[in-house]
C-alpha positions as CSV (number, residue, x, y, z in Angstrom):
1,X,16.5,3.6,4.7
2,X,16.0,1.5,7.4
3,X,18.3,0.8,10.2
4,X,17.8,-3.0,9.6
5,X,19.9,-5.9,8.1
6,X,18.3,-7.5,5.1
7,X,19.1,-10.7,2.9
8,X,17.9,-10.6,-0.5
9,X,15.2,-13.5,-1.6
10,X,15.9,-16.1,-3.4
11,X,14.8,-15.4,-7.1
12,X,11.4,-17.5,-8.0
13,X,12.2,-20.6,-10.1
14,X,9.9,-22.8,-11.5
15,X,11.0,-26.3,-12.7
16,X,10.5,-27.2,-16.5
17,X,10.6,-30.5,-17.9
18,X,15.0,-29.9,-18.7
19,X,15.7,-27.2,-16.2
20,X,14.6,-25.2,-13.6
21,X,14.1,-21.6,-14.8
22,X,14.1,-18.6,-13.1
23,X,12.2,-15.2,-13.6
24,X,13.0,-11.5,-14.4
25,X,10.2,-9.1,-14.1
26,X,10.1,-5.7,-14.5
27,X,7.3,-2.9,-14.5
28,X,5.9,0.3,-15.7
29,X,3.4,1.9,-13.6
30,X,1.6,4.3,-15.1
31,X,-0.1,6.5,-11.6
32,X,-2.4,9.0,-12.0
33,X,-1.6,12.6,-10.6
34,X,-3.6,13.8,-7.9
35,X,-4.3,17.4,-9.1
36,X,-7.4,19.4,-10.1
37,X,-6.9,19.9,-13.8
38,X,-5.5,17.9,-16.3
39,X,-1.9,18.3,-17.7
40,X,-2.7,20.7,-20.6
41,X,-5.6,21.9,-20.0
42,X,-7.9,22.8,-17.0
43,X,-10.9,20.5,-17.4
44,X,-11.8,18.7,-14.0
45,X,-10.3,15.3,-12.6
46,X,-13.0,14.2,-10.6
47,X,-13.8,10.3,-11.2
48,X,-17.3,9.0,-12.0
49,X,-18.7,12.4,-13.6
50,X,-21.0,12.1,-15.8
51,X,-19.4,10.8,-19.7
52,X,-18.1,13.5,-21.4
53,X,-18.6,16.5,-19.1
54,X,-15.0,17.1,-18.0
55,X,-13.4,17.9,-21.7
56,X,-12.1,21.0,-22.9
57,X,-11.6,21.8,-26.2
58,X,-8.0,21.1,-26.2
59,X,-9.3,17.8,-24.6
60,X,-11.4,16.9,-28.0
61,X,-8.7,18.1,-30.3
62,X,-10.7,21.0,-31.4
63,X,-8.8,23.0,-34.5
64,X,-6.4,26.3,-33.1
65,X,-6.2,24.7,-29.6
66,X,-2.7,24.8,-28.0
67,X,-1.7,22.9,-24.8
68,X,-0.9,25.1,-21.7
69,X,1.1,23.0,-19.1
70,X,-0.1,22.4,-15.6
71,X,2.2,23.4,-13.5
72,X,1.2,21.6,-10.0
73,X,1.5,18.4,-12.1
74,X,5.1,19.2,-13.0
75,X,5.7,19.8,-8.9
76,X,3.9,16.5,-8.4
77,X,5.9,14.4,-10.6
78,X,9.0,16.1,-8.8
79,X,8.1,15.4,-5.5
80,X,7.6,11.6,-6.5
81,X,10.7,11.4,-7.9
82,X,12.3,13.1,-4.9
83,X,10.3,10.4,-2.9
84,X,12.0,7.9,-5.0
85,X,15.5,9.1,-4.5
86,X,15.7,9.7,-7.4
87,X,17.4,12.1,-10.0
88,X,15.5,15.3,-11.1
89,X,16.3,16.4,-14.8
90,X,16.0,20.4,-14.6
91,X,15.3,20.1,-18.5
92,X,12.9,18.0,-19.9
93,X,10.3,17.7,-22.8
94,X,7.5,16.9,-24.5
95,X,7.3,14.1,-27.6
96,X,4.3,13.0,-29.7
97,X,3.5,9.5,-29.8
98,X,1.6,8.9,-32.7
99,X,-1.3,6.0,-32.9
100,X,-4.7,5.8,-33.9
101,X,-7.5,4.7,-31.4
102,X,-11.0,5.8,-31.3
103,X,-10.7,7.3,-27.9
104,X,-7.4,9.3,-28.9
105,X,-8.9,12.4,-30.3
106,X,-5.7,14.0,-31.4
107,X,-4.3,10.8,-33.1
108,X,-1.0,11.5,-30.9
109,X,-0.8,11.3,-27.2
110,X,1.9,13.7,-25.7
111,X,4.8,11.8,-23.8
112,X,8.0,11.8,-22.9
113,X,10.2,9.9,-24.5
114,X,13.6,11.4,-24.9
115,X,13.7,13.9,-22.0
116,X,11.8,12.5,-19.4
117,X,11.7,14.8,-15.6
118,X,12.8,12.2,-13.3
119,X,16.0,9.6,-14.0
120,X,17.3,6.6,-12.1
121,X,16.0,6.7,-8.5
122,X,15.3,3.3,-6.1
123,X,12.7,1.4,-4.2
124,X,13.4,-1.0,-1.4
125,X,10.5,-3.7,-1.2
126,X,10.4,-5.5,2.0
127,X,9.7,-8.8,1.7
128,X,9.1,-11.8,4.9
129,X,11.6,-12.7,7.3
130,X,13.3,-9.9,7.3
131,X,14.3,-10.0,3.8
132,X,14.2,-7.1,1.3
133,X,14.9,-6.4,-2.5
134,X,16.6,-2.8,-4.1
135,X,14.3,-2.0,-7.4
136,X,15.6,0.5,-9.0
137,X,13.9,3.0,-10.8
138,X,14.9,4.1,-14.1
139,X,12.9,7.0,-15.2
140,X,9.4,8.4,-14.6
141,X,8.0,10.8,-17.6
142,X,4.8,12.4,-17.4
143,X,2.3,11.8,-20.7
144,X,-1.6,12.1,-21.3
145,X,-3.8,9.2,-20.1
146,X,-6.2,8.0,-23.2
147,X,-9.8,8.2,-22.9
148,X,-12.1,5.3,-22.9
149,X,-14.2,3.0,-24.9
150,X,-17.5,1.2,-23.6
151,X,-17.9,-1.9,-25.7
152,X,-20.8,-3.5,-23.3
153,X,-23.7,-0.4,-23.2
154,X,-25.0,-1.6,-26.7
155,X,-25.2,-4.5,-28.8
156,X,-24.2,-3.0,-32.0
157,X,-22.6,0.1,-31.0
158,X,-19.3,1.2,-28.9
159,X,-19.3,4.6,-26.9
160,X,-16.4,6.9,-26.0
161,X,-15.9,8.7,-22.9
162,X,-13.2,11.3,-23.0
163,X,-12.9,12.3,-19.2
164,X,-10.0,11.2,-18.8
165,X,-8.2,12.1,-21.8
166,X,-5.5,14.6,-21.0
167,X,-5.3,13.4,-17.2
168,X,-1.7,13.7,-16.2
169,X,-0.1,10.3,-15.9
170,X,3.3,9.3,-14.5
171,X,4.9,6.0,-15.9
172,X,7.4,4.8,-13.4
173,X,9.8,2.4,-15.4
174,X,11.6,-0.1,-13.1
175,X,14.8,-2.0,-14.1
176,X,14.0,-5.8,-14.5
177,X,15.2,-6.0,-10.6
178,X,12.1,-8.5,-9.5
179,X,12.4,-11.9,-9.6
180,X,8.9,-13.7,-8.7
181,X,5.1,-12.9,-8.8
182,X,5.4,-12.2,-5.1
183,X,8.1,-9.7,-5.6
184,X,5.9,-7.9,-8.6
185,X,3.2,-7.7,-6.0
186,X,5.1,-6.5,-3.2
187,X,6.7,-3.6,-5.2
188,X,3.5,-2.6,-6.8
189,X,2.4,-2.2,-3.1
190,X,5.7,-0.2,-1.6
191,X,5.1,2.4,-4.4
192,X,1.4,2.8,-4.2
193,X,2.4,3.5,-0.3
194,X,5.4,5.6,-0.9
195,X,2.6,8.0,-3.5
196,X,0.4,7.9,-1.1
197,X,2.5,9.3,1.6
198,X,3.5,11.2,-1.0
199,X,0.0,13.0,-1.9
200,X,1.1,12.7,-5.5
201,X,-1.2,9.6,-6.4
202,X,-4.2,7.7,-4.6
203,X,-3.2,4.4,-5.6
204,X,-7.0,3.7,-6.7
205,X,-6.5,0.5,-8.8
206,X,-9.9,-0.1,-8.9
207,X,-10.8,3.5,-10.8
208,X,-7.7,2.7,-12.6
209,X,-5.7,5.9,-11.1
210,X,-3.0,2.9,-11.2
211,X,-2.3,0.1,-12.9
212,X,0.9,-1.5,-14.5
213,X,2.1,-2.9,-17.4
214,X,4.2,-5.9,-16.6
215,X,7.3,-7.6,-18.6
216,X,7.9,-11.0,-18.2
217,X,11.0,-13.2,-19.2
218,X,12.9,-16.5,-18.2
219,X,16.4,-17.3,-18.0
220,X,18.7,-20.2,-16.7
221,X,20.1,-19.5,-13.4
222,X,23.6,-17.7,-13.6
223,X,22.2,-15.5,-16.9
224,X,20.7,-13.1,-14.5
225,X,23.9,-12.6,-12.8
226,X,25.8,-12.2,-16.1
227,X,23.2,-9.2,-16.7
228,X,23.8,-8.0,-13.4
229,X,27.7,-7.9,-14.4
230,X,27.2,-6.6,-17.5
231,X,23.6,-5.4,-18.1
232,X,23.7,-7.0,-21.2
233,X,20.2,-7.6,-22.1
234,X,21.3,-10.8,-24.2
235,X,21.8,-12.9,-21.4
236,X,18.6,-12.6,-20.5
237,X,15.0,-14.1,-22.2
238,X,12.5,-12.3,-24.4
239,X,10.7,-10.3,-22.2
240,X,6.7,-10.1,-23.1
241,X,4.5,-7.1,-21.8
242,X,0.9,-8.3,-20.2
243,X,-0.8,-4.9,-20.1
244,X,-2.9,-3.1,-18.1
245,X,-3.2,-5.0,-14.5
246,X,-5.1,-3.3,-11.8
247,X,-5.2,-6.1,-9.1
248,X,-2.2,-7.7,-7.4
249,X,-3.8,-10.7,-7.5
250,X,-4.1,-11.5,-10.9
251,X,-0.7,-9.9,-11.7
252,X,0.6,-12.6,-9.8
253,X,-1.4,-15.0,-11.6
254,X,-0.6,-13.3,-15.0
255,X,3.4,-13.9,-14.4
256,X,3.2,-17.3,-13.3
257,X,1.0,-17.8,-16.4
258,X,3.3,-15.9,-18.8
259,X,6.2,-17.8,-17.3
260,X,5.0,-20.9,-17.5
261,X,4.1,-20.2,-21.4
262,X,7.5,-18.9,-22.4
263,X,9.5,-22.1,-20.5
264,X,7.1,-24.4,-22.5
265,X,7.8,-22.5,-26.0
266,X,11.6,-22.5,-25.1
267,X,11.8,-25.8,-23.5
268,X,9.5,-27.3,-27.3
269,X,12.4,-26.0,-29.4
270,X,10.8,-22.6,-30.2
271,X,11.8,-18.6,-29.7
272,X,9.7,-16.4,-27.5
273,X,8.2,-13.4,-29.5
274,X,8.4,-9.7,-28.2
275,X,4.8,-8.8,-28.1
276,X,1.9,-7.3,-26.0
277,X,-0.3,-9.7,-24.3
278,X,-3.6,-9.4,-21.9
279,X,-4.4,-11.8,-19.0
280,X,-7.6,-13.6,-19.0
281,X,-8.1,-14.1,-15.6
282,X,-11.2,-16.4,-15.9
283,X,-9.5,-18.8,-19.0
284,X,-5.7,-18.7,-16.9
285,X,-4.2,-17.4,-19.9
286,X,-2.2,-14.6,-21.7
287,X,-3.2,-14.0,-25.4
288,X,-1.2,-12.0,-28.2
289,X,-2.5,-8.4,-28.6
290,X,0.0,-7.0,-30.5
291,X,3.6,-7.1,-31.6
292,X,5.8,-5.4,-29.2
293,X,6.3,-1.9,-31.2
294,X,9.4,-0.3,-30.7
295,X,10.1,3.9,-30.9
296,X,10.3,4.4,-34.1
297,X,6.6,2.4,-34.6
298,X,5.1,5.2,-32.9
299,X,6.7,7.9,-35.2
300,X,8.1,9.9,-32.0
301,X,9.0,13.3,-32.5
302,X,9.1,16.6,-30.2
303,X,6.0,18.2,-29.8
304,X,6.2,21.6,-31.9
305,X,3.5,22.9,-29.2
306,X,5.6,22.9,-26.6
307,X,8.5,24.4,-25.2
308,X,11.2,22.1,-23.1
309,X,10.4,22.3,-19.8
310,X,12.9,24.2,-17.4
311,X,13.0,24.2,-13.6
312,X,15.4,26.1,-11.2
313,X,17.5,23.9,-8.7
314,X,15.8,26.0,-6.3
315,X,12.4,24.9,-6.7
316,X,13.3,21.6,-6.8
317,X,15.3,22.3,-2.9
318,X,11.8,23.7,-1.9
319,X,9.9,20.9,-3.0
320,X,12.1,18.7,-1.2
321,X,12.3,20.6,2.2
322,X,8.8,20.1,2.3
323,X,8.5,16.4,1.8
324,X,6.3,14.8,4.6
325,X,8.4,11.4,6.5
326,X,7.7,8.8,4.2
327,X,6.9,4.9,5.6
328,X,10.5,3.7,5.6
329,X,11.6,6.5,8.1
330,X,8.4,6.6,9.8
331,X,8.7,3.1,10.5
332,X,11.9,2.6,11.5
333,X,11.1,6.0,14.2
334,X,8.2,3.9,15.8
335,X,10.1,1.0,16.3
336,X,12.6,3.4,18.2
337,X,10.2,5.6,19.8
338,X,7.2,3.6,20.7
339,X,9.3,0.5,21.1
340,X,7.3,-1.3,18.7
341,X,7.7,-5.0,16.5
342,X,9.6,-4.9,13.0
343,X,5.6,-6.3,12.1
344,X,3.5,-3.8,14.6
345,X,5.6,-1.0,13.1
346,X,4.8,-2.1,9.4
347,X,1.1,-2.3,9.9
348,X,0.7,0.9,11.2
349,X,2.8,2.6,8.4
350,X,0.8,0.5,5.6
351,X,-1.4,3.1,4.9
352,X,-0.6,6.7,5.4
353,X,-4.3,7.5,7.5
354,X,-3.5,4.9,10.0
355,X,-0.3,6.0,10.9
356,X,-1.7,9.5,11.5
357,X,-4.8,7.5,13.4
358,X,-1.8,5.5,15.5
359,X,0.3,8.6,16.2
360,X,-3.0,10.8,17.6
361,X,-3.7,7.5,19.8
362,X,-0.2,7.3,21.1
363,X,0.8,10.9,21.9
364,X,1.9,11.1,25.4
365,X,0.5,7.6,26.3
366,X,2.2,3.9,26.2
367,X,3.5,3.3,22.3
368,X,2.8,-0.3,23.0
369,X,-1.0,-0.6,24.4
370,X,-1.8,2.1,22.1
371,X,-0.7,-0.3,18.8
372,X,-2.0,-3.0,20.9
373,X,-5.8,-1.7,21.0
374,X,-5.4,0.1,17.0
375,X,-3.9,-3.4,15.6
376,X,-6.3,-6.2,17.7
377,X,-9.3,-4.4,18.7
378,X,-10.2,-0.9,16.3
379,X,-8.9,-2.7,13.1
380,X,-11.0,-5.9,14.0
381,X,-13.6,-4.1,14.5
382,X,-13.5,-2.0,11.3
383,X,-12.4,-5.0,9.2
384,X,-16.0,-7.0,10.5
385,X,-17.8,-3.8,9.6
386,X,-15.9,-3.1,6.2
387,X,-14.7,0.3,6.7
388,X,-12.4,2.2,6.5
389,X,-10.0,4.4,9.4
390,X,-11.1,7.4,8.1
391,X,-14.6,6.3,8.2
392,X,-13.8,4.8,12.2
393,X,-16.6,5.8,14.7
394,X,-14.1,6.0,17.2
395,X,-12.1,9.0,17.0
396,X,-8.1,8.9,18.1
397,X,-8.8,10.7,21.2
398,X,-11.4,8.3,22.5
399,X,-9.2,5.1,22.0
400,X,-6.5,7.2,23.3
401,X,-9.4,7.9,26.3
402,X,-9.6,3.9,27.1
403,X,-5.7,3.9,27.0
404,X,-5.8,6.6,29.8
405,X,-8.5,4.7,31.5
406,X,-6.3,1.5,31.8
407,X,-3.0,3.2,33.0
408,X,-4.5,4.6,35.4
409,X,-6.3,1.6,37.0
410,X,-9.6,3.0,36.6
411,X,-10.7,-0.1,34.1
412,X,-9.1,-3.5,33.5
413,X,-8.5,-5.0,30.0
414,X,-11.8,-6.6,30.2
415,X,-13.7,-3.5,31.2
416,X,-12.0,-1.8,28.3
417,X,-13.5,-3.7,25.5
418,X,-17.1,-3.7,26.8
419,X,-16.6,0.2,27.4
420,X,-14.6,0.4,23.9
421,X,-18.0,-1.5,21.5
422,X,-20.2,0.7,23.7
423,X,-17.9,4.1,21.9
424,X,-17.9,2.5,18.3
425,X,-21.2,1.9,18.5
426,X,-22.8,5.3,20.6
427,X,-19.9,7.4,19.8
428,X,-19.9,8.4,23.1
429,X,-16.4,9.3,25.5
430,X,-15.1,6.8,27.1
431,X,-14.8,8.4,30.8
432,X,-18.8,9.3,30.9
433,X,-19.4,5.5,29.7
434,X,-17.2,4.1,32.5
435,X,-19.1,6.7,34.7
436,X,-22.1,6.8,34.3
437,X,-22.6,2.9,33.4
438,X,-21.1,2.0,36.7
439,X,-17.8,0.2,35.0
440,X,-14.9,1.8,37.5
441,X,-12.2,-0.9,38.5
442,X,-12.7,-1.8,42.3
443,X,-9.4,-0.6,43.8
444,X,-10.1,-0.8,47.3
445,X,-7.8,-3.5,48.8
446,X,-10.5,-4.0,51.4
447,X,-13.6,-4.6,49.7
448,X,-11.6,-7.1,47.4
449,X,-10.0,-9.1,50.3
450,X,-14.0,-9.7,52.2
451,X,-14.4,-11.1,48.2
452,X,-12.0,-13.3,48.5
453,X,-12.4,-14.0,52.1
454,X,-15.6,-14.9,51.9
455,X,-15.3,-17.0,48.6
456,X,-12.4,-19.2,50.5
457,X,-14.4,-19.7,53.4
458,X,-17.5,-21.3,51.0
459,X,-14.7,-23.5,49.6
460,X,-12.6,-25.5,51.8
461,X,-12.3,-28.3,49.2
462,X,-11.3,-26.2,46.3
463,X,-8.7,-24.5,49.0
464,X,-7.1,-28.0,50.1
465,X,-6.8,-28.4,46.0
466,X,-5.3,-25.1,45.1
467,X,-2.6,-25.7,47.9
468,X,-1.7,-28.5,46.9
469,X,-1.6,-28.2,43.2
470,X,-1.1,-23.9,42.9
471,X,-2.3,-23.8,39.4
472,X,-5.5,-24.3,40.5
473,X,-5.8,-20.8,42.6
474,X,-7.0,-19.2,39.4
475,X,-10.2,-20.5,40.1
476,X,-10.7,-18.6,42.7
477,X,-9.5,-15.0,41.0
478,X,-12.4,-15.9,39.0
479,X,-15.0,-16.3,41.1
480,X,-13.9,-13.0,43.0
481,X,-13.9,-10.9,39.4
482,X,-17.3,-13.1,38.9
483,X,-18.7,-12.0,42.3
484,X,-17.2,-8.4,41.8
485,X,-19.1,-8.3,38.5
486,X,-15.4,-8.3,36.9
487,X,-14.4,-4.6,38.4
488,X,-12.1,-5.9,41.0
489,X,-8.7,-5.6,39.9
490,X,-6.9,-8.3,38.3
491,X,-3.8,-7.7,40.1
492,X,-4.9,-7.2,43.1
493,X,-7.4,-9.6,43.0
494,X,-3.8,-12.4,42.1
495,X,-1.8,-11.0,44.8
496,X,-4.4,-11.7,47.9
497,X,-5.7,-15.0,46.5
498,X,-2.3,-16.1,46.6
499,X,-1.7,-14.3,50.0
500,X,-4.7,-16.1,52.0
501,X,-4.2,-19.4,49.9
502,X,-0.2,-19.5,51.3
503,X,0.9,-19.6,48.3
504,X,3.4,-16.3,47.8
């Protein structure tokens, strides 16, 4: 946790034509585990392979073949949960969830219903000025992702690709603890950061190695804080499920939508059903899929392959002693360590390769430059070019290099940035560009004062100005830097103008 003081955001409300309503969100993420092999079987992972080519038999449903359990999955889905704070259930098991869809070869995908590995753990989502909202988690079960159909290859025909049937999935169930699109947005984000960290997920939305399902009701203000007291769901609205969303964008868009629809329905006299719906993002709309099923819909019952899943205490400790810091901690120790911004500290732990990036630039060397010239100039730089920091041509001990370079006087600032595009762009080190292009910082007190000297002496009406009106002696620092071909250094360049002007 960090070692700040939050306040808690004001819960979104949006203003209907009798009352303002406010909104409860909460969310199941279902996160793809970064392993090798699927969760029963050991056909491949690997996204974009050709359709079809990573299924085993198990995969297809073949007759006579048993599920085997993967057991890095099971230590991935521990370690997020232990990266949740959350509790880990040393027994768990295995249900059938029974549907029919063309791309669900058994006609039953294996879930977790009853006995799911992970309980009730917690999220803190940092929101603006300084304000911050406790999600709590209240399970995460492992199941089998589906495979998929391809409705657009053919007019006539649908295709099925079952790569990634059987991929182990995590659904991370949240308590309906957010309260605004924002909020949905800014979880989603904490948690794909935490996995990250983690090494348990990717966080790919765009593959679709994560997506959510989100639920969506309304309420009058106070009824969410007769929930809170009582977690009585009947104070609060029916909630409706908008399924599958894979861009924080349009699942902001999606719960403004949904809300919007609900207060409407409510507001015209009628009763919000329980139900499934998608968000079109191009019509601005949600539209029924399905009735909401319940448990029993889905005929749940153990799966008769598989044993309940048992794990010692201290497997669990090992797993947890070997956690890596995760952003909140690493956060709050480069504000403390590097002296760094509440917001310089957050970018830097965003993403889990730039905090590595920062750390390798910063070892040893000013915390503060060295956030300074990751933050404004590499991440610029990289943003312009779209790529990524792992893909940066400047490696951490060359920016770290131009760091070194400005402590010790032998560039200025200015210097820096011509001798830091010449790096990105040659890949070459720093101290041979400043070397052998001729960019060392004039330090030599003399040759700088016969600059300025002789600059004053061709300027005696600029001089009678600048004494008279002291702002105006930074014309002259710049025709010394100009005449110096901008190596003189800026300090003492300052100091002797104002020495030989009268003005210190």
């Amino acid at each position: 946790m960090l070692d700040l003081t939050y306040e808690t955001p004001t819960p979104k409300t949006i203003a209907g034509a009798k009352h303002d309503w406010e909104l409860v969100i909460g969310m199941e993420v279902h996160a793809q585990i970064s392993s090798n092999a699927k969760l029963f079987s050991g056909a491949s992972t690997t996204f974009g392979a050709e359709p079809n080519s990573n299924v085993a038999f198990v995969d297809a449903a073949m007759p006579g073949m048993l599920p085997v359990i993967n057991e890095f999955c099971v230590e991935q889905a521990v370690r997020t949960g232990l990266g949740l704070k959350a509790a880990i259930n040393l027994t768990s098991a295995f249900d059938r969830k029974n549907y029919f869809y063309p791309d669900l070869p058994q006609g039953y995908q294996i879930s977790q219903l009853y006995q799911p590995i992970v309980g009730e753990g917690e999220v803190l989502v940092e929101m603006p000025n300084d304000q911050a909202r406790l999600v709590r988690i209240e399970r995460i079960h492992m199941e089998q992702d589906a495979g998929k159909s391809i409705h657009d290859m053919d007019p006539n025909m649908s295709f099925v690709d079952l790569n990634r049937t059987g991929v182990a999935l995590m659904e991370i169930v949240s308590r309906p603890d957010i309260r605004g699109p924002e909020e949905a947005a800014a979880y989603l984000t904490k948690l794909r950061q935490i996995l990250r960290y983690l090494g348990t997920c990717n966080g790919d939305m765009q593959s679709g190695a994560m997506r959510a399902d989100v639920n969506v009701s309304i309420c009058l203000p106070g009824q969410y804080e007769k929930y809170q007291e009582t977690q009585d769901f009947s104070h609060l609205g029916t909630r409706c499920e908008i399924k599958n969303m894979n861009s924080m964008r349009f699942i902001q868009q999606a719960i403004e939508v949904e809300a919007r629809r609900q207060i409407a329905i409510v507001e015209g006299g009628g009763e919000v059903e329980q139900e499934t719906r998608l968000y079109d993002p191009d019509k601005g709309e949600t539209r029924s899929m399905r009735s909401k099923e319940e448990a029993h819909d889905y005929r749940y019952f153990p799966d008769p392959d598989l044993l309940p899943l048992e794990i010692e205490q201290g497997w669990v400790d090992d797993i947890a002693a070997a956690l890596p810091e995760l952003p909140d901690a690493k956060k709050a120790r480069f504000i403390n360590d590097f002296g760094l911004t509440g917001y310089d500290a957050s970018v830097l732990t965003a993403d889990v390769d730039t905090a590595a990036y920062f750390e390798d630039v910063a070892a040893g060397r000013d915390g503060k430059q060295a956030a300074n010239w990751v933050i404004n100039e590499l991440f610029g730089r990289l943003k312009k070019d779209d790529r990524d920091i792992t893909d940066s041509p400047v490696t951490p001990a060359q920016l770290g290099g131009i760091v070194d370079l400005i402590a010790s006087d032998a560039i200025s600032g200015k210097i820096a940035k011509e001798v830091f595009e010449i790096a990105y762009t040659t890949g070459r080190d720093p101290a041979e560009i400043v070397e052998t292009e001729g960019m060392k910082q004039v330090t030599d007190t003399g040759a700088i004062e016969a600059a300025v000297d002789e600059i004053i002496a061709a300027n005696p009406a600029q001089v009678e100005k600048a004494q008279a009106n002291p702002k105006l002696a930074g014309w002259f620092v710049g025709q010394v830097m100009k005449a110096t071909g901008g190596k003189a250094n800026p300090k003492a360049v300052n100091a002797l103008v104002a020495a030989k002007l009268g003005l210190g």
